[in-house]
N, C-alpha and C positions, 0 to 999 in steps of 0.2 A: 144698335145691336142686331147680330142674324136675329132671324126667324126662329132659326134653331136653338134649343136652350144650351145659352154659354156654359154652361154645367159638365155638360159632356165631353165638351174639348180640353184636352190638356192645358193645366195652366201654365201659359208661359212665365220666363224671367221677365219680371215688369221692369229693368232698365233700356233707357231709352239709345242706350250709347253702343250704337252699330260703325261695323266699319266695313266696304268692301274688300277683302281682303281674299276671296276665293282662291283658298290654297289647295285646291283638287286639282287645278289647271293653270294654275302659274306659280307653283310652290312644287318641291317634291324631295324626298329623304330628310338630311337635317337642314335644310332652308324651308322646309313646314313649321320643326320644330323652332327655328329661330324666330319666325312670324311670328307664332304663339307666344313666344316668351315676349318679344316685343308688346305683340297686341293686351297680352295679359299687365305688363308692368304700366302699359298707358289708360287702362281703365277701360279698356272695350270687352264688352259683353257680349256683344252678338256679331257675326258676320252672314255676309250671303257667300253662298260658294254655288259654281255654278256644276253640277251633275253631269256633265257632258256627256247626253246620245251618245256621239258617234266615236268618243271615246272609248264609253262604257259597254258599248255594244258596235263594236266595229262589224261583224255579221248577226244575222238572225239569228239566235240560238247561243251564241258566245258573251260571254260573262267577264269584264277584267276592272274584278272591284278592288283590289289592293290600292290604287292611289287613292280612292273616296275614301278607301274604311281609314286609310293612313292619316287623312287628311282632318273627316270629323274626328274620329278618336284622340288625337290631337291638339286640335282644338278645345273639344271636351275636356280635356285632364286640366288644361289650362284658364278654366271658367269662361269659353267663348261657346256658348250656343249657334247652331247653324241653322239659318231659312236657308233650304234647298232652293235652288233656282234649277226648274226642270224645263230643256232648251239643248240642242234645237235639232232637226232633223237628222237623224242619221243617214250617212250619205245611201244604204241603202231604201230606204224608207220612203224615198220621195220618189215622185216621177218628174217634179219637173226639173228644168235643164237652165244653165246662166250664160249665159251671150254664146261662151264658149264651150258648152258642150258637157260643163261639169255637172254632178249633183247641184239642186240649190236648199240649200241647209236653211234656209230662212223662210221655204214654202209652207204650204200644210203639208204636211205629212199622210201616209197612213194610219187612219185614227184607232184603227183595229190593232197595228203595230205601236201607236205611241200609247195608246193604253197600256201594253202590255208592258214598254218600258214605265211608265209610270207607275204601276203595281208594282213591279218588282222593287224599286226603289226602295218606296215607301213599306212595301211589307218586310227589307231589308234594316232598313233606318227606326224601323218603329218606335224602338225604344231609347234612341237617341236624338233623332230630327221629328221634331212639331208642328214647323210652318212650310208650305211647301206655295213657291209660286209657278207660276204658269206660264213660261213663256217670257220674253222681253222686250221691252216697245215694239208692240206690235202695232200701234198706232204711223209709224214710221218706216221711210223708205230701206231705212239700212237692213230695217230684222224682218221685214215682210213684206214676201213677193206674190205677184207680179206689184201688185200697190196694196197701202192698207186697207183693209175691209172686216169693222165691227162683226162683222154677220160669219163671216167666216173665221175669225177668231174665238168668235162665242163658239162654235162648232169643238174647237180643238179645249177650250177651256172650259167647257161643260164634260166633254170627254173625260180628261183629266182631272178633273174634278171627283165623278163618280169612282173612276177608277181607283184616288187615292183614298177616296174615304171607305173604300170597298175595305183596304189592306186596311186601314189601322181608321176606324170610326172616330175615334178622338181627336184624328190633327186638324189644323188648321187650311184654309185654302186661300189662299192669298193670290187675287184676281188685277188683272188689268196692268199693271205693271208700263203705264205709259211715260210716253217721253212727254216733258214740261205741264202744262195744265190742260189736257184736251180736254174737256166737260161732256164737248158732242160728241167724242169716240168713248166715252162710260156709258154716258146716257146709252149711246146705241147697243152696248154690251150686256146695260142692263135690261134694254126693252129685250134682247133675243134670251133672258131666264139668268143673265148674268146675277144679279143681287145678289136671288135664293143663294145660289150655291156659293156667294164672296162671304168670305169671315175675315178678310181684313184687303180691304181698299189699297193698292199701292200707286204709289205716282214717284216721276223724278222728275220735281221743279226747280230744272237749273236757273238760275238768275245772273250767272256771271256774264261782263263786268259790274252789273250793278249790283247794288245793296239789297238785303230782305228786306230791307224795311223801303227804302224807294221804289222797288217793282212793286211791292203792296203783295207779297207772298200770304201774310194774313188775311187780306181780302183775300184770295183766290182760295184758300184754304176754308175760309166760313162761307164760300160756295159752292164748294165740295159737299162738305156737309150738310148741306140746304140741298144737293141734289140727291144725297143720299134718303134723306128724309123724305124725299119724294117719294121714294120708292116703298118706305114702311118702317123707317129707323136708320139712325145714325151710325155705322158701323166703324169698329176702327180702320184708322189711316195710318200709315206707315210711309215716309219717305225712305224707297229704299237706293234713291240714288241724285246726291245732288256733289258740288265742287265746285272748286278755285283755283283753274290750273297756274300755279307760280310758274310762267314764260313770259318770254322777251318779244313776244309778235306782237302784233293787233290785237286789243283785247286785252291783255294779258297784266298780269300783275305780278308784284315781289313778294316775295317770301313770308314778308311782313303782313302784308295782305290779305294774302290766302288761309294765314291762322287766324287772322281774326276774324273775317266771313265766316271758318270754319266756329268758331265759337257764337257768333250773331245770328245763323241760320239755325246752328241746335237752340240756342236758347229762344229765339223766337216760335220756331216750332211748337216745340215742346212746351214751353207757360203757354199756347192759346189755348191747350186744355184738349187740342183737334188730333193732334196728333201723338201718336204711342212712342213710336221707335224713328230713327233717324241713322240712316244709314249713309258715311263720306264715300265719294268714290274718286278716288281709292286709296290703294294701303300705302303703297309701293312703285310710286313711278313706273311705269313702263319703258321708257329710254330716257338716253343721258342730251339729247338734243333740246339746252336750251329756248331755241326757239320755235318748237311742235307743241301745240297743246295739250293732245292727247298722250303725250309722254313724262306729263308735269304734271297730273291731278296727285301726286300721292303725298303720303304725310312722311316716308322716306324714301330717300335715294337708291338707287339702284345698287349702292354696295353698303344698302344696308345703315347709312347715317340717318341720325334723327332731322329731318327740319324743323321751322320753328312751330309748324304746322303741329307736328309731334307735342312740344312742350306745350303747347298751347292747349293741345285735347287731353293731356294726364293734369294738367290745370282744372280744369273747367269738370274733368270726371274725382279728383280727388275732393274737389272744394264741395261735390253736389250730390256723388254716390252715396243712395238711400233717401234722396230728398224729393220731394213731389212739389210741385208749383203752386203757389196757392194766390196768384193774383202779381195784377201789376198795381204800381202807386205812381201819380199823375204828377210827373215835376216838368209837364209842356211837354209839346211836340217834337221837342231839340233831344230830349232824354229820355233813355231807356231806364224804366228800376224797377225790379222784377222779386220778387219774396219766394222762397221756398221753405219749407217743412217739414222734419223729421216725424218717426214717428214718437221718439219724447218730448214734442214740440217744439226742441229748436227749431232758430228759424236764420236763414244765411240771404243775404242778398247779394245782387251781382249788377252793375249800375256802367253804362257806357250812353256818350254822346253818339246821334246819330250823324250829325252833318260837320259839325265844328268843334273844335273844344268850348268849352263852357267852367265857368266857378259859380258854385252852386251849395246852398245849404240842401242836405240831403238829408231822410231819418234814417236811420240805422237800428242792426238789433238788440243791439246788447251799449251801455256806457263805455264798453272798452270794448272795441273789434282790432280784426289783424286785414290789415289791406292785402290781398295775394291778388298778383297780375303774373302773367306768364313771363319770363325772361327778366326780371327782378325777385330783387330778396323783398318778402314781406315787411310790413311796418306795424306797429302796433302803437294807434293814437286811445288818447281818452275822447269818450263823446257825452260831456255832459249834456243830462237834459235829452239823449237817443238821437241829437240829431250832429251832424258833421257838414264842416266846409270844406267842400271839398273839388279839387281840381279833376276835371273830367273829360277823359278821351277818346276815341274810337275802339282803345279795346277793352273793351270787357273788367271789369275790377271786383270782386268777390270779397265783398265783406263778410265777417265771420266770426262770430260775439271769442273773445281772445279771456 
């Protein structure tokens, strides 16, 4: 936990089911409101939406909040909470220049002018945005120039920091926002006063093509938090960016695939107990080309169809909305079985192979459960005695006392 007593910060929505879906700046009129309704009917509660500088303040002094206010207010009506992602230079703001002569929007900024955008934001947003992050892989060559450098980052996210909590004392400050597991670009973040001022750790531990459970995302995760503790406590963690691009290149996977990563990453996430929120990136394909990766991360198509990616996440958020993880049960190293818990103490489990299929006696919750898998009709078997023989495969199966 910060330093500071969690008391004071607004309490967020405790569901864990984020999607990026940043409908400030790739949404606008009624395809915001169509997001929402999609986002809302598939179980997602949270999104990050990115704030855009140079958007939002194309000169010093000018103001053009109508697409944010259109974009949270929106969202809001339809039960999706927004972490602001506050980013990245506006082009007048910066001095320095990119190969060719342009602004470079990924530098540091003037810290005097991104305070100020910072404030206004948040003293904007008060009373409907809570988490505000800082920045985006700034560990990385794409979002910070000349190269990365902790020390100069902690500069702009200590800024930032003060400034937001200046406007509205209750929100949250959501630090570091790296790409994959850097340890030594936090560590460095938090030796330059980063910790203090984090109230929620982010990271994006992509893993594809491999599996969460083969790259050992859990190890790397209870190393996080063993370096947070170094520092004075365990703070929450939020993935607010991981994916499965369904493409035809190198690397790449089907359709099939991609949903069910997207279901093995939330639910390993989330039962280690480490981590809070869990955010897909992204909502919405960005192009129709096949074989581009970064035009395949979304759960729909560019006009708008569901993939199976889709049915897979109103799955896995209908089967568990309201449920908190209460422990794994050990059927071997081949098998996933995970227990969750209401608060009338039902209890649902959700049980997938990791490497192969397997038949397997398994317990269960209830003598009579209902098998729900994404892309079939449920079944509803007897389990005398709590426990079930049962055929087991890579995706995900959500028992659920029937």
């Amino acid at each position: 936990m910060s330093a500071e007593n969690p008391q004071r910060r607004f309490p967020l929505d405790d569901s864990p089911f984020g999607m990026g879906i940043y409908p400030s700046v790739r949404t606008s009129g009624g395809e915001t409101i169509r997001a929402a309704e999609l986002a809302r009917d598939a179980g997602i509660r949270w999104t990050r939406d990115e704030i855009s500088w140079g958007r939002l303040q194309p000169t010093r002094g000018e103001w053009r909040w109508d697409q944010f206010d259109h974009a949270i207010d929106t969202m809001r009506a339809h039960g999706v909470a927004t972490l602001g992602l506050l980013a990245y230079a506006a082009p007048w703001a910066t001095t320095a220049r990119t190969p060719d002569g342009k602004p470079d929007v990924v530098s540091l900024p003037d810290l005097a002018a991104w305070k100020e955008y910072v404030g206004a934001v948040v003293e904007r947003y008060r009373d409907r945005v809570h988490a505000w992050q800082m920045w985006n892989e700034p560990n990385g060559t794409g979002f910070w120039h000349p190269k990365p450098d902790a020390k100069e980052y902690a500069r702009l996210f200590l800024a930032g920091a003060q400034a937001a909590k200046a406007a509205d004392p209750t929100c949250w400050i959501a630090g570091s926002a790296i790409s994959m597991m850097d340890l030594a670009y936090i560590r460095a973040l938090f030796d330059e006063g980063g910790w203090e001022k984090t109230d929620i750790i982010t990271i994006h531990p992509y893993r594809y093509p491999h599996t969460p459970e083969g790259a050992d995302l859990l190890g790397e995760l209870l190393h996080l938090a063993e370096l947070s503790a170094d520092y004075g406590g365990v703070k929450p963690i939020w993935m607010t960016e991981f994916g499965y691009p369904a493409f035809t290149g190198p690397g790449g996977c089907t359709d099939w695939w991609s949903a069910v990563m997207l279901m093995r990453t939330y639910l390993v996430s989330w039962a280690s107990g480490i981590v809070g929120k869990v955010f897909w990136y992204d909502f919405r394909d960005d192009g129709d080309d096949p074989g581009y990766s970064e035009a395949r991360f979304g759960i729909i198509r560019r006009d708008w169809t569901p993939k199976m990616a889709y049915e897979a996440f109103r799955t896995m958020t209908t089967s568990l909305d309201g449920f908190q993880p209460v422990g794994r049960i050990d059927l071997g190293s081949d098998v996933y079985l995970l227990r969750f818990q209401r608060l009338d103490r039902e209890q649902r489990y959700v049980v997938w192979a990791i490497r192969q299929n397997v038949r397997r006696p398994v317990p269960v919750p209830a003598s009579r459960v209902k098998l729900v898998k994404p892309w079939a009709e449920p079944r509803t078997v007897e389990a005398p005695g709590g426990w079930l023989m049962l055929h087991i495969d890579a995706t995900p199966t959500f028992l659920v006392p029937a």
